[in-house]
The first five atom37 places (N, CA, C, CB, O) and aatype in JSON, in Angstrom:
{
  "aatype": [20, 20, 20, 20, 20, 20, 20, 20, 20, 20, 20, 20, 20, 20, 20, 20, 20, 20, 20, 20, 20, 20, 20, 20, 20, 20, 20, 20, 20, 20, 20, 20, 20, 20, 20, 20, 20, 20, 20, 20, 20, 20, 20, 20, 20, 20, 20, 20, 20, 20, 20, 20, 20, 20, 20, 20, 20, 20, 20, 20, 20, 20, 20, 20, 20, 20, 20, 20, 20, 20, 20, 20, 20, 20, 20, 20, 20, 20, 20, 20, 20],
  "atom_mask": [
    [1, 1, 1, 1, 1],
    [1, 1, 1, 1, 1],
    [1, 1, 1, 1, 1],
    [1, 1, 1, 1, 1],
    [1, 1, 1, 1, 1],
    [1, 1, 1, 1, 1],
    [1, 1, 1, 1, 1],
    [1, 1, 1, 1, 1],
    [1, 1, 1, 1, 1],
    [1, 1, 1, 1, 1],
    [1, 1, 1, 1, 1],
    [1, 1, 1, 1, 1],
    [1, 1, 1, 1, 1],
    [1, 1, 1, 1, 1],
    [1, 1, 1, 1, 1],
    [1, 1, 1, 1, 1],
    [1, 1, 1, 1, 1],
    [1, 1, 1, 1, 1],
    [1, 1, 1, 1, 1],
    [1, 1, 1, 1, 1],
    [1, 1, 1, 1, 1],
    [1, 1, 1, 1, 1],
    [1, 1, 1, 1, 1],
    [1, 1, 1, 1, 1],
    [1, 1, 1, 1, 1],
    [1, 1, 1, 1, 1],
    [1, 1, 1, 1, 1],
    [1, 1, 1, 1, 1],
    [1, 1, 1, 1, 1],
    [1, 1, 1, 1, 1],
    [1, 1, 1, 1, 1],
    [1, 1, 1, 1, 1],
    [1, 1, 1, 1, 1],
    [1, 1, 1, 1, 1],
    [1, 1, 1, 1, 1],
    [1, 1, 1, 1, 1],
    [1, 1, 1, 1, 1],
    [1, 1, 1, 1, 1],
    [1, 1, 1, 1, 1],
    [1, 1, 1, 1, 1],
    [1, 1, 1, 1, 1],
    [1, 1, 1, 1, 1],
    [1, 1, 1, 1, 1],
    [1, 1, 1, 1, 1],
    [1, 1, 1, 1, 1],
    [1, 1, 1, 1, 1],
    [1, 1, 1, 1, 1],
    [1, 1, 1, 1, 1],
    [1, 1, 1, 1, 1],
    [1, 1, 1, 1, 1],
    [1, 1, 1, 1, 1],
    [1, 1, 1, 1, 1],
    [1, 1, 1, 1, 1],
    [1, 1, 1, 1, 1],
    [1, 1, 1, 1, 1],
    [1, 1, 1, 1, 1],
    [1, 1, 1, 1, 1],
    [1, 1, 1, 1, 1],
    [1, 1, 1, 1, 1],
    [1, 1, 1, 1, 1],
    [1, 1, 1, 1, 1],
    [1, 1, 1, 1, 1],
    [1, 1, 1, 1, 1],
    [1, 1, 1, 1, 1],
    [1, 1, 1, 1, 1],
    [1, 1, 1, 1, 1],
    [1, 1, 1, 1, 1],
    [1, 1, 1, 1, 1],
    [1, 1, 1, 1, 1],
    [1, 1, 1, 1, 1],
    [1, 1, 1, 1, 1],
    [1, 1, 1, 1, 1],
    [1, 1, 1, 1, 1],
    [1, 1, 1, 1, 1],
    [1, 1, 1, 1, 1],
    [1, 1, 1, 1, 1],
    [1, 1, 1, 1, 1],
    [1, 1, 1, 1, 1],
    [1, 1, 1, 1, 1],
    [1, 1, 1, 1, 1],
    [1, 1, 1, 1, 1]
  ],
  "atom_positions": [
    [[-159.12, 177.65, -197.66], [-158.47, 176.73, -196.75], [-159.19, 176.75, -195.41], [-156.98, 177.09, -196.58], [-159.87, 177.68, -194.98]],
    [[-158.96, 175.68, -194.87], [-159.71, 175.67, -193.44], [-158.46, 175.78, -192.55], [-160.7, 174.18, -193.06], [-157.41, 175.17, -192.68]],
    [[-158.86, 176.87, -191.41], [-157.77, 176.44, -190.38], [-157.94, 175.31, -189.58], [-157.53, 177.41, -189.46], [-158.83, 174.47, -189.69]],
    [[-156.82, 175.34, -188.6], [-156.69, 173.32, -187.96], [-155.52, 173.92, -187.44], [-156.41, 171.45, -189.3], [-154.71, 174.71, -187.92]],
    [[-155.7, 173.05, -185.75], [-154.77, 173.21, -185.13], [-154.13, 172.08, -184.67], [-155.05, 173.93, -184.35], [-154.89, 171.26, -184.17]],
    [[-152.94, 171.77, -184.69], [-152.52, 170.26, -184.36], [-151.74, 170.29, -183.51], [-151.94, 169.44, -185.33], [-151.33, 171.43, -183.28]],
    [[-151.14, 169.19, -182.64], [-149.88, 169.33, -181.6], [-148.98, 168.68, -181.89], [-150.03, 169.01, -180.31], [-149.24, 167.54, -182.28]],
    [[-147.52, 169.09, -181.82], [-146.47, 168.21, -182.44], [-145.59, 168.38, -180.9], [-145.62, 168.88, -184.18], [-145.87, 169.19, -180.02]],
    [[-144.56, 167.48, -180.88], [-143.65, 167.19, -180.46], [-143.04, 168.42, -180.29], [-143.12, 166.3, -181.07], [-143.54, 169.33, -180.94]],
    [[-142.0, 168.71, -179.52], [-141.16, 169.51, -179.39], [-139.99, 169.14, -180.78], [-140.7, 169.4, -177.84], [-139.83, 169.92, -181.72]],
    [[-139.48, 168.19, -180.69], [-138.45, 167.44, -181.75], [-139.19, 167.63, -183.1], [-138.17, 165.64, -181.41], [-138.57, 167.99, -184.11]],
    [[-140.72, 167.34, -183.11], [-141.04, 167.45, -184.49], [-141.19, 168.74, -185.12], [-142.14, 166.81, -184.71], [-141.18, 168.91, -186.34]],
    [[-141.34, 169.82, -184.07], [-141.53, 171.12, -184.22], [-139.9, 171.68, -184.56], [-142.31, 171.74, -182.84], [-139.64, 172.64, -185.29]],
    [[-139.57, 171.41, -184.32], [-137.46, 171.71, -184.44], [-137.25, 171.15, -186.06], [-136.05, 170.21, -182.91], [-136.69, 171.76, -186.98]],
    [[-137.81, 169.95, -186.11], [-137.47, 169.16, -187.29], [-138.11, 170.01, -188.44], [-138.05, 167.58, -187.21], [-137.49, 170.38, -189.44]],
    [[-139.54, 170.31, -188.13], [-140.14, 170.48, -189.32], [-139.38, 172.54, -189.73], [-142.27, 170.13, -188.97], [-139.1, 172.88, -190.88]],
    [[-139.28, 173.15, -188.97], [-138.48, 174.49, -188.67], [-137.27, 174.09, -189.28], [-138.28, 174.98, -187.04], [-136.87, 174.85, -190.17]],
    [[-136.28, 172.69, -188.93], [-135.04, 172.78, -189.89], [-135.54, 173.01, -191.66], [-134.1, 171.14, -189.68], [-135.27, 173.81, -192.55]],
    [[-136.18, 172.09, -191.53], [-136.85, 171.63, -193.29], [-136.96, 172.75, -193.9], [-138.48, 170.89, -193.5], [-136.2, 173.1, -194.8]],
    [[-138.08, 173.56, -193.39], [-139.11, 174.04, -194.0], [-137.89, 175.62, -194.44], [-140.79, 174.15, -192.83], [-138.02, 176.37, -195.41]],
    [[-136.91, 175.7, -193.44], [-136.06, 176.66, -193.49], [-135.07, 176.41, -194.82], [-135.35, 176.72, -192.12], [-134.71, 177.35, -195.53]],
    [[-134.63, 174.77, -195.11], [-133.73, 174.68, -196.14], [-134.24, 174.74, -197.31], [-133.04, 173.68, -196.11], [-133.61, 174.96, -198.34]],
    [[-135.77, 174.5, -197.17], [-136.51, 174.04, -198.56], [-136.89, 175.44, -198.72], [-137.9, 172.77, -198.56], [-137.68, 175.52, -199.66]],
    [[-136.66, 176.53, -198.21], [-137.36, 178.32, -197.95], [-139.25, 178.0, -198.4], [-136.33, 179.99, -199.66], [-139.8, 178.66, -199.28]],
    [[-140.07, 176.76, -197.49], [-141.3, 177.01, -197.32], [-141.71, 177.16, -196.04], [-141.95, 176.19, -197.87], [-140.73, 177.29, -195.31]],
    [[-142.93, 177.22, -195.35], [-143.46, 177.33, -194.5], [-143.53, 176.33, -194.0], [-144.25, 177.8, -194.6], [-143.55, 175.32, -194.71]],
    [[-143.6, 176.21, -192.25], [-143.71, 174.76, -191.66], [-145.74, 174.52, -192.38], [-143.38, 174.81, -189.25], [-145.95, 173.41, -192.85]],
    [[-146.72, 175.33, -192.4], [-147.9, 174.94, -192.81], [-147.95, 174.34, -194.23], [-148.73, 176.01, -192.68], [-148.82, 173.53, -194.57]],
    [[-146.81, 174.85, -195.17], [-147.01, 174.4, -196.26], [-146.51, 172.48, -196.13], [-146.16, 175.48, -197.3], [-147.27, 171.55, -196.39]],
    [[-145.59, 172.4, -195.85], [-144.72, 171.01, -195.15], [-145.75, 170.63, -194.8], [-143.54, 171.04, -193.91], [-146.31, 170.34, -195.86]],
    [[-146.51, 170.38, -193.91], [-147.71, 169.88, -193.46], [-148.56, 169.63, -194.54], [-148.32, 170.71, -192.56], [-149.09, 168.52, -194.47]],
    [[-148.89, 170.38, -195.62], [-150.03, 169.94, -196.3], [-149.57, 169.35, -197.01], [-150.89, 170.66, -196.82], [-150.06, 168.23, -197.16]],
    [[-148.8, 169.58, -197.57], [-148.08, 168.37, -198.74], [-147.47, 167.35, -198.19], [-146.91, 168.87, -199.69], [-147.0, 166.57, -199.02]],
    [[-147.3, 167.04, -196.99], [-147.48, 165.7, -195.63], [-148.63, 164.79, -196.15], [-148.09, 166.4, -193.77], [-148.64, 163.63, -196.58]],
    [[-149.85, 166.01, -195.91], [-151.03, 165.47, -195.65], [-151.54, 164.68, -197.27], [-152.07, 166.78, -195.0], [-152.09, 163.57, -197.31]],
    [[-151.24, 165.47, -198.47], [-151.35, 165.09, -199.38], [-151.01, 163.83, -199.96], [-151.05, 165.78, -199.73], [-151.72, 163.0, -200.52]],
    [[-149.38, 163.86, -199.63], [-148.88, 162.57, -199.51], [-149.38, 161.31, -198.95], [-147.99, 162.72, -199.0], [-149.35, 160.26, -199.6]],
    [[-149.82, 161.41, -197.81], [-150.75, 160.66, -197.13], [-151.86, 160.0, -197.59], [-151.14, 161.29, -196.36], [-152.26, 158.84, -197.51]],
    [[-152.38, 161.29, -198.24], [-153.95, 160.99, -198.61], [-153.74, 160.23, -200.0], [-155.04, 162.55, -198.79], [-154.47, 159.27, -200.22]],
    [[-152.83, 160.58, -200.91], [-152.4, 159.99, -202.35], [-151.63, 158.66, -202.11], [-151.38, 161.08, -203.23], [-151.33, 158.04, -203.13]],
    [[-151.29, 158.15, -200.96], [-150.62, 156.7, -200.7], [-151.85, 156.14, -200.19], [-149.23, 156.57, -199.56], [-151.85, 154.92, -200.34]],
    [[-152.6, 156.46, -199.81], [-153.89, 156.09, -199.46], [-155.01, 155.51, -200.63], [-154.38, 157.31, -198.83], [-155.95, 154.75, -200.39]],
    [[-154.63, 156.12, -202.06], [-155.0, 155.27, -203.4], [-156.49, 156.33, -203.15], [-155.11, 152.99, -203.32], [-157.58, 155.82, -203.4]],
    [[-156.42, 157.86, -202.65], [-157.33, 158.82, -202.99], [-157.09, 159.55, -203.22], [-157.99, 159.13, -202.53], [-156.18, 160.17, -202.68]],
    [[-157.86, 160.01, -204.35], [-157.49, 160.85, -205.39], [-158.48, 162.01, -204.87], [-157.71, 160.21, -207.0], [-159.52, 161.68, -204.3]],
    [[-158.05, 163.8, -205.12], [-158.92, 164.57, -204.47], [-159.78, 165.07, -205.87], [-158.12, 165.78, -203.48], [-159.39, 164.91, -207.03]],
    [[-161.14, 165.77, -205.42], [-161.93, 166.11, -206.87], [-161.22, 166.7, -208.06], [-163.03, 167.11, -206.65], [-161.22, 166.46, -209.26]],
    [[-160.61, 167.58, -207.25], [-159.54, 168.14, -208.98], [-159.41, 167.03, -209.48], [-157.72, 168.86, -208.95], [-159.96, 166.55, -210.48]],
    [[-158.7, 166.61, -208.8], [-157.51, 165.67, -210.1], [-158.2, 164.73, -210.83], [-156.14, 164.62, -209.42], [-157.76, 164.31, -211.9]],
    [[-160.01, 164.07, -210.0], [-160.72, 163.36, -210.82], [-161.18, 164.07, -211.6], [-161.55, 162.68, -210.38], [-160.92, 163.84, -212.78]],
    [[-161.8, 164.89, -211.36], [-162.27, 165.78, -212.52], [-161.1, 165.76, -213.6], [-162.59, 167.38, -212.0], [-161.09, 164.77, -214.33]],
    [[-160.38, 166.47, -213.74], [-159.35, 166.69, -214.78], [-159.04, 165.05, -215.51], [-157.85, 167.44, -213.96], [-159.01, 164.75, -216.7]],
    [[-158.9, 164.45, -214.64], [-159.01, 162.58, -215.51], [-160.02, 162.9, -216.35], [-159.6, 160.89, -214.43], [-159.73, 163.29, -217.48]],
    [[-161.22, 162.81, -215.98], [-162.7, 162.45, -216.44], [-162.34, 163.37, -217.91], [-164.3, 163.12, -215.17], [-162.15, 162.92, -219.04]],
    [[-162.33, 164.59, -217.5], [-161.93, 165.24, -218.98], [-161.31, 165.61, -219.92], [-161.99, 165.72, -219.17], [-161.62, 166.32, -220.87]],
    [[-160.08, 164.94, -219.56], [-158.86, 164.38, -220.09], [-159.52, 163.23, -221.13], [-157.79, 163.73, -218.81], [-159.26, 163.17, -222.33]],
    [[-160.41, 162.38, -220.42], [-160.56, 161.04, -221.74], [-161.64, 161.03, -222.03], [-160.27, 159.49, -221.48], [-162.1, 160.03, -222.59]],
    [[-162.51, 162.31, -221.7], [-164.09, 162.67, -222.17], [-164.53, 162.75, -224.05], [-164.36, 164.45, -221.44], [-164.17, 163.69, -224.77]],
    [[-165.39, 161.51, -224.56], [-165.06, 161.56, -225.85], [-164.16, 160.87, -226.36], [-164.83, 162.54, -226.15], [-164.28, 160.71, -227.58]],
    [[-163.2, 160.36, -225.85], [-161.78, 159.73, -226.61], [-162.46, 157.56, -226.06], [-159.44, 160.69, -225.3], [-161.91, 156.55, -226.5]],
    [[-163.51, 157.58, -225.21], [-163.77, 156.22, -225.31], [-164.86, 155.73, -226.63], [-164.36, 155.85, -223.87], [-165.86, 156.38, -226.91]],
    [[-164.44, 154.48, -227.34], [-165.32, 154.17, -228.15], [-166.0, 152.87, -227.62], [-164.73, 154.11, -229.43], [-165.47, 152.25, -226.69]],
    [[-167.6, 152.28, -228.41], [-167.77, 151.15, -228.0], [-168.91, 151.44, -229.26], [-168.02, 150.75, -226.29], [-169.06, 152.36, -230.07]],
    [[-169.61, 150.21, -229.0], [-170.84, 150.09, -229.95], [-172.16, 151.11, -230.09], [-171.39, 148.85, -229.58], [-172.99, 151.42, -229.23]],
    [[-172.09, 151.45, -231.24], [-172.83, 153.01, -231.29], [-174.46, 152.58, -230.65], [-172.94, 153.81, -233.35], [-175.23, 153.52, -230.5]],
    [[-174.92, 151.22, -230.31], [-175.99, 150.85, -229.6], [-176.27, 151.0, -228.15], [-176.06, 149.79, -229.83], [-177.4, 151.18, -227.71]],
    [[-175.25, 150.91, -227.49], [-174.36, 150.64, -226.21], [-175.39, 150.97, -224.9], [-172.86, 151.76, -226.2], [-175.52, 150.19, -223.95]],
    [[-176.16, 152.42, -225.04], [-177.07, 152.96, -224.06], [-178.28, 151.78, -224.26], [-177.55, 154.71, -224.4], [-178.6, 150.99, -223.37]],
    [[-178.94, 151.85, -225.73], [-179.46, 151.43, -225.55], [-180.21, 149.45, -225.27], [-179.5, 152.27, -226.02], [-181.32, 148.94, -225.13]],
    [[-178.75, 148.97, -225.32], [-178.37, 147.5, -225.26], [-177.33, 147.0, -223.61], [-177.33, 147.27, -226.89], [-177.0, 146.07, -222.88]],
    [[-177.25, 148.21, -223.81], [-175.86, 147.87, -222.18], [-176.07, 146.61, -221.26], [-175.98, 149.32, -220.69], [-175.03, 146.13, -220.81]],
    [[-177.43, 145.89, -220.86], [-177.9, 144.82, -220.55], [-177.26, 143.5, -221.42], [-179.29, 145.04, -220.67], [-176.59, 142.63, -220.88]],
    [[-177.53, 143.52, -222.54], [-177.13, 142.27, -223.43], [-175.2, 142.47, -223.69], [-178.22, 142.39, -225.26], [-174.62, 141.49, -224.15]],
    [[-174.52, 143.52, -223.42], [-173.38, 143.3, -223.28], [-173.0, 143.16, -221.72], [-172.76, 144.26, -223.99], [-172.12, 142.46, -221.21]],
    [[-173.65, 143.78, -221.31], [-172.91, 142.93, -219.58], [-172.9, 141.5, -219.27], [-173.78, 143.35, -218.15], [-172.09, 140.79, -218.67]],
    [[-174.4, 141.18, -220.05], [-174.4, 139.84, -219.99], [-173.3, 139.36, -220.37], [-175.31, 139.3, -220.61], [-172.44, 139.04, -219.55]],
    [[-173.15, 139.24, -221.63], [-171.73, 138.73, -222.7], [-170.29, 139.05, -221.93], [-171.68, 139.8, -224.42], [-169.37, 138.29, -221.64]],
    [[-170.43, 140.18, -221.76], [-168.85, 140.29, -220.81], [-169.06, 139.05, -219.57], [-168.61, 142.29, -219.83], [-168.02, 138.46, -219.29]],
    [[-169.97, 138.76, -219.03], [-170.06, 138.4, -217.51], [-169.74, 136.16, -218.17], [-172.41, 139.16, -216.46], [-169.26, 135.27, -217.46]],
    [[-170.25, 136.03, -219.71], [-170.15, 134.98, -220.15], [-168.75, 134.54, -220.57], [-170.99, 134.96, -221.01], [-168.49, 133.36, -220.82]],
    [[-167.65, 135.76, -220.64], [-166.43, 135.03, -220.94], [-165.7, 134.99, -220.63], [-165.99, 134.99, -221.55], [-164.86, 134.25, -221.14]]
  ]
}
């Protein structure tokens, strides 16, 4: 983890201390899963989770056993219909 220092509000500092007390986490943890939230409404995804996609459906795509070596004459065709 990297440290980072940020400035909050007096009110937001109270607020995030109520939370973090009912939920029994840390006000730093509240923050990152803030930040996460943020970053995942943002439509970005962090390397884990691409990674784990990628090899989740690694092997499970099919297409024409030519494909590498033709990929030109089907882009074309896709781009024709």
């Amino acid at each position: 983890m990297i440290r980072t220092q940020i400035q909050l509000t007096s009110e937001q500092a109270r607020s995030l201390k109520r939370i973090a007390a009912r939920e029994k986490k840390s006000v730093s943890e509240l923050i990152r899963l803030s930040v996460d939230a943020l970053i995942h409404s943002n439509g970005i995804d962090n390397r884990s989770d691409l990674r784990q996609k990628a090899i989740a459906v690694a092997g499970q795509l099919k297409g024409p056993e030519n494909m590498a070596a033709n990929h030109d004459a089907y882009l074309s065709e896709a781009y024709e219909q």
